[in-house]
N, C-alpha and C positions, 0 to 999 in steps of 0.2 A: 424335496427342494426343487424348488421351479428355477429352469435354467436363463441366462441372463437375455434379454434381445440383443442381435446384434442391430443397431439402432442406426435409424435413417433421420437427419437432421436437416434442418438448414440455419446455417450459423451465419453471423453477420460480425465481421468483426469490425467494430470503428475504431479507429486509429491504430491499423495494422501497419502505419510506417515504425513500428518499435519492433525491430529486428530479434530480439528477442523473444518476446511473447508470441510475434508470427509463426517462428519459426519451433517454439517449445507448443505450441497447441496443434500445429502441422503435424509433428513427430508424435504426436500425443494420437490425434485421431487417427494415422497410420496405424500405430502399436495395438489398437483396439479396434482396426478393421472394421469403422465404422463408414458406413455409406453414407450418400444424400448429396448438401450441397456445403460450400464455403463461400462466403463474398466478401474479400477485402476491403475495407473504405478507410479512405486518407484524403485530406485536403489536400497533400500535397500529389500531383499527378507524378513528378518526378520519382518519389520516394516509392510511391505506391507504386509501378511499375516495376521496380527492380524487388520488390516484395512479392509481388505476384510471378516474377519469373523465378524467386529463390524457391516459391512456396512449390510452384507447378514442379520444377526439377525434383523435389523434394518425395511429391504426390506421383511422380513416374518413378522415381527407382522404386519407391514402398510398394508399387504395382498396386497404388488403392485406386477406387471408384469412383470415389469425390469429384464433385463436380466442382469447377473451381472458377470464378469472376471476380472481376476487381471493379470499384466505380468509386468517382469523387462525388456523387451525389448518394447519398443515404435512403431519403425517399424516392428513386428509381428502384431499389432493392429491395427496402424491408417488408412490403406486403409479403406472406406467410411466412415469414419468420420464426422457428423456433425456439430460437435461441439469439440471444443480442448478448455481447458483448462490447465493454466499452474500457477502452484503452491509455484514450487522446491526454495531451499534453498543450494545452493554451500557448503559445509561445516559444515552446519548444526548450533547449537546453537555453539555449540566447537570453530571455526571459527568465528563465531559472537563475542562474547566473547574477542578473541583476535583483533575486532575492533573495539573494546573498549577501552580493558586493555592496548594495545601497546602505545596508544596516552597519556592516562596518565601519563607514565614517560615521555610525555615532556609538562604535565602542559595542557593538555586539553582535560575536559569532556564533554559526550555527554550523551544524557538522552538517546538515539535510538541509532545512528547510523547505518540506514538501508535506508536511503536516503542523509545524506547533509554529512558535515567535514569530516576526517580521512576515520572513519567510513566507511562513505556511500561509500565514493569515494574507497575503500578499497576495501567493498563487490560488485561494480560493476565491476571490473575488473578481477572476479572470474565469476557471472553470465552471463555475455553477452557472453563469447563463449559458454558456455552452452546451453543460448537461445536460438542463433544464429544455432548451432548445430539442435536445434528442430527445428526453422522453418524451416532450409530446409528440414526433414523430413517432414513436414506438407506441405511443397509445392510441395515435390517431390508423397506423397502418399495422401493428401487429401486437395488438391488446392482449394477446394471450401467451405471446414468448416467453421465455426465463430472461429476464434482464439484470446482468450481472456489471457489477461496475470495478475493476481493478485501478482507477484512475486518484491521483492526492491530491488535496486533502481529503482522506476517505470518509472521515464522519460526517462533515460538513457537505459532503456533493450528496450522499447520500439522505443526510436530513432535507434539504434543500429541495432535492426533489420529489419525494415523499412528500413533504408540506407542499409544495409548490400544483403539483401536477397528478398526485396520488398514487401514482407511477408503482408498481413492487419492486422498487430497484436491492436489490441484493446485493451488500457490498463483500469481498474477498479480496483477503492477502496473505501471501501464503508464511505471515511470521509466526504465529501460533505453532505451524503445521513444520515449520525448518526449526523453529527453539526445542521442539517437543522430541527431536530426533538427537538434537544436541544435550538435549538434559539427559536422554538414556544413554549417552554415552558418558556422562559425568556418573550416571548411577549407575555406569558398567552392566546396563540391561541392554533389551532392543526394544524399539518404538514399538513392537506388538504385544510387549511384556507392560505396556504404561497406560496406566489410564488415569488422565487431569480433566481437571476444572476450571478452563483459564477467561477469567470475565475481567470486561473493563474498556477503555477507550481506544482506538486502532492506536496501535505503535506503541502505548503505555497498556496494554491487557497484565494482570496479576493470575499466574498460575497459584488458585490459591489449596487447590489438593491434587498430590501426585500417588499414585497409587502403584507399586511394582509387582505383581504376582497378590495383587488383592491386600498386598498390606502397605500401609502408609511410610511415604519414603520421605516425605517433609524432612524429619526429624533429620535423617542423615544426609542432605540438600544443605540444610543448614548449617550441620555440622560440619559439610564441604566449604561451604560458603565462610564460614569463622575460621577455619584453617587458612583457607587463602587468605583472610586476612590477617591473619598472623604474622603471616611471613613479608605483608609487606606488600609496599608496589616500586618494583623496580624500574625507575623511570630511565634509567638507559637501555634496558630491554625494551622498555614502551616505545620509547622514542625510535630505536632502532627498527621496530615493527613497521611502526609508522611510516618509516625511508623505503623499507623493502619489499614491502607486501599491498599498503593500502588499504582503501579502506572496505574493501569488496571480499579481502582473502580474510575475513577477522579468524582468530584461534577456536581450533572447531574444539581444543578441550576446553574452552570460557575459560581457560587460567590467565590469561594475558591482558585481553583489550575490555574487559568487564567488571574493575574493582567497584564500582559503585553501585554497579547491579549486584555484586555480592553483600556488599555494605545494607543496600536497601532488604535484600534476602534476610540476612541476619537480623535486621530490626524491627521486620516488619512480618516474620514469618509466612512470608511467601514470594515465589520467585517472581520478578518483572520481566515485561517479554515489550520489546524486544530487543535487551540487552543496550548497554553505554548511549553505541549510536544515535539512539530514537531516543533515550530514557530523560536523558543531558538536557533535551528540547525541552522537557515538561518542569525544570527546574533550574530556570533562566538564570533566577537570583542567584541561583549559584554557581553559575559552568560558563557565561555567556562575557565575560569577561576577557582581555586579551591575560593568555596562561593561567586560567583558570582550571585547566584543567590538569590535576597532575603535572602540573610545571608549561603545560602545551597547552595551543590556542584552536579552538574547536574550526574545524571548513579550515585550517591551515596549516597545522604541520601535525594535526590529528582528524581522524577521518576526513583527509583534503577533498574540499570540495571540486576544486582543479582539477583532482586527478582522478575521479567521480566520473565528473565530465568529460575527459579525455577518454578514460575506458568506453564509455559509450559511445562516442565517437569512433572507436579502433573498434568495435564490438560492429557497427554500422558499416564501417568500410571492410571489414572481414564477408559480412555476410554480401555486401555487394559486390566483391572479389568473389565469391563464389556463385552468384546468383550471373556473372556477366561471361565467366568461363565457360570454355567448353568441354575442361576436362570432370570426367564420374566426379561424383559430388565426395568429399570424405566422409571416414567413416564415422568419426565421430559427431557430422552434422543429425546422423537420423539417432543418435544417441537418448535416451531420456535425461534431458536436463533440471536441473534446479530451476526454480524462478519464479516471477509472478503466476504465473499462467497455472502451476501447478493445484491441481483437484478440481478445476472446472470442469474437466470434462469427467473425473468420478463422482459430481456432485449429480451432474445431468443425468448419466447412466445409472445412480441410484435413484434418483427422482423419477425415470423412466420404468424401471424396475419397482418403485414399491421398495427397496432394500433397509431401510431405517438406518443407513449407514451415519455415521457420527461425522460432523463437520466443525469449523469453526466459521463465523459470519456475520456480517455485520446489518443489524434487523432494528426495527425499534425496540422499545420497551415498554411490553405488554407485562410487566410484573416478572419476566425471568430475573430480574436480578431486582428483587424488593425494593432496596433505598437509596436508587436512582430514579431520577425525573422519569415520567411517564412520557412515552414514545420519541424519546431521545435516542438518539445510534447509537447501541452496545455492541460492543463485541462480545459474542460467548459462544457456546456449544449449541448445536442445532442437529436437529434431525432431517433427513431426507427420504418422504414420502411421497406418495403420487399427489397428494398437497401441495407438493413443494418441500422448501425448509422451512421449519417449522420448529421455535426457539425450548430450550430445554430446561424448567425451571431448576434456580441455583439458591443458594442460601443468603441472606442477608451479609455485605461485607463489612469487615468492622468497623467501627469509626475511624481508624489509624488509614485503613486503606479509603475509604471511600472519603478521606481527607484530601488523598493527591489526588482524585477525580472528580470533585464534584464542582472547583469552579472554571474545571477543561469544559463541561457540558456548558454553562456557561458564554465562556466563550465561544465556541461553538453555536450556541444559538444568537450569540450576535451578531458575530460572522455573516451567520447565513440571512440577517436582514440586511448588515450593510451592505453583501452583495445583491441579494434583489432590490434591493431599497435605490441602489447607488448613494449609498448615504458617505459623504465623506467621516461627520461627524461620528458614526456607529464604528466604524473603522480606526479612529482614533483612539472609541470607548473600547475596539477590542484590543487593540495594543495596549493599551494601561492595562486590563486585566490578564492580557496574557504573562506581563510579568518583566519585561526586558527593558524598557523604556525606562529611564533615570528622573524623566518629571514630564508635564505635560507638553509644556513648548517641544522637549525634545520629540513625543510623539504626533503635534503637529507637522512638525519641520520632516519628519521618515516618512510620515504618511503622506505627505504633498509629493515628497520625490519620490517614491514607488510609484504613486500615481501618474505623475506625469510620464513616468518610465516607460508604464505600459498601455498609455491611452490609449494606442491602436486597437487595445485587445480590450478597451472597458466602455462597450456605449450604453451602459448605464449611467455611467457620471458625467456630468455637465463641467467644461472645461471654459476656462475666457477665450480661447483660439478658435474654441467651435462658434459658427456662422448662427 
């Protein structure tokens, strides 16, 4: 067996102001005593600065080698590039926020909205020129990097700019890779005892074979899954969750905050990933109602959106409470954390290596999953070779499942015109299809006021106030 490189990189990250990811792929390259370089990039100079001084404190205790630069401009950086990574957020939580709050006054909530309804649809029409904007920098200064995109709406940034710019953008998130750890605790195994199959659209993927020790644990998943609903959902346990925990701590045994992810398990014989939170999104008609859900109103006194937002806010002034101190950094900062950022850097290191390690990924579709649209964004199972990733074929999904995915793609390809297009009308055609919208006037009327909302951030669309 050939031993692993310790591997010398130069990694770019764009929109390193996310306190989080900087600071979990910091700890990351520390722990694997990788060399080379890092370079921060954020529009915002502010944010970016106290980023790069949490990262650098970080890069000195670890006693790594890393070379380490921060810039607001992108293309001053990316020539030789190994590695891009892409983070950003269009508007920030402020922007988010409002798409949310706008859909409300016409009667429909979302617990996210950074992939599916209003929402989602909302904040990709602000991201894809932006993305798009980067790839061609990364194609034009560093055509040969891994270019990795962690940014929402995943399918649609990713489709976008694929068709757009040809770009090999790779999209990752690490929900596959946290439910897979959580199922083997429900199947009282460990995540190296499990081996799945999980395909389908980012934030709605269907594990549709789990295997424990070589033999198939479907059956008894299921079996889990009908017991909990047997007994019930107790909606003052619910609601009481709800008050004390939030929506970031969900129950790591899925007995709590997950009955319709168990519901769907049961009927549809196979698990949904990634549980209530995300799942709720892709079945508007039924959850998006005020207390529609289990007695509770979704982004309000179930997975609050408010309080979503606030964590990250207190998550931001933590890390610049420490990034602005002078006292040793604590211990739990160089800690290995949860979070987006997780498997990028074992994706590289097996792509560097040749290792054929097993990943999850969001790629087109080249036939890994049969009877979906051709070169649409799937999420599935992927290999990592000195190719790259490289998709894993899967079996045909049944009609029952490939029922709740097939008119997401869809959408998603509308999406991705109205945003390049600046089409107001495709944007109204993707809200009627995505399902939330009670008749057409009402989808004019949300999609005028989204728009105006964030016309700072849309110069594709043609406004009356513009000159």
């Amino acid at each position: 067996m050939t031993s692993k490189k310790k591997l010398n990189e130069k990694i770019i990250l764009i929109g390193a102001g996310s306190s989080c990811f900087t600071r979990g792929l910091i700890s990351d390259v520390i722990r694997k005593g990788w060399t080379g370089e890092i370079t921060l990039v954020d529009i915002d100079a502010k944010v970016l600065s106290l980023m790069e001084r949490l990262a650098r404190k970080m890069l000195d205790e670890g006693n790594s080698t890393v070379k380490l630069s921060a810039s607001t401009d992108r293309r001053q950086v990316l020539k030789g590039a190994t590695a891009v990574i892409c983070t950003i957020a269009v508007g920030g939580r402020d922007a988010w926020f409002q798409d949310v709050a706008i859909p409300r006054k016409y009667g429909i909530y979302q617990p996210v909205g950074d992939t599916a309804m209003p929402g989602g649809t909302s904040r990709a029409l602000r991201m894809i020129p932006a993305m798009v904007d980067i790839a061609r920098d990364v194609m034009d200064l560093a055509p040969n990097a891994l270019f990795f995109n962690y940014a929402n709406p995943m399918n649609v940034i990713c489709r976008a700019v694929r068709k757009e710019t040809g770009a090999n953008m790779i999209g990752l998130c690490h929900g596959v890779f946290c439910t897979a750890g959580r199922l083997a605790g429900l199947l009282k195994t460990t995540k190296d005892k499990l081996n799945y199959t999980a395909v389908g659209f980012n934030h709605f993927t269907w594990f549709t074979n789990i295997l424990v020790d070589g033999k198939d644990a479907m059956p008894e998943l299921i079996n889990i899954a009908t017991k909990k609903l047997s007994d019930g959902v107790d909606t003052k346990k619910l609601g009481t969750f709800f008050e004390e925990a939030g929506d970031s701590k969900e129950d790591i045994g899925l007995s709590l905050t997950t009955p319709f992810t168990f519901e769907l398990t049961r009927l549809f014989g196979a698990f949904p990933c990634v549980l209530d939170r995300h799942i709720v999104e892709f079945f508007p008609h039924m959850f998006s109602s005020e207390k529609a859900y289990f007695g509770k109103t979704l982004g309000v006194n179930a997975y609050s959106v408010e309080r979503t937002i606030e964590e990250g806010e207190a998550t931001y002034e933590e890390a610049k409470s420490i990034a602005l101190s002078d006292a040793p950094l604590p211990e739990s900062i160089m800690q290995e954390m949860a979070g987006e950022h997780e498997q990028v850097c074992d994706i590289i290191e097996s792509i560097r290596n040749d290792s054929g390690a097993r990943f999850s990924a969001n790629l087109p579709n080249n036939g890994q999953i049969p009877n979906l649209p051709e070169d649409a964004i799937v999420e599935g199972p992927a290999i990592a070779t000195a190719q790259g990733l490289q998709p894993v074929m899967t079996s045909p999904l049944s009609a029952a499942i490939l029922g709740t995915l097939a008119n997401r793609f869809q959408w998603a390809e509308l999406t991705v015109e109205a945003a390049l297009e600046g089409s107001r009308d495709k944007f109204v055609q993707a809200l009627l299809i995505d399902g939330s919208v009670k008749s057409v006037e009402t989808a004019y009327r949300l999609a005028d006021e989204l728009l105006e909302a964030h016309k700072e951030h849309l110069p594709q669309f043609i406004f009356d106030d513009k000159p």
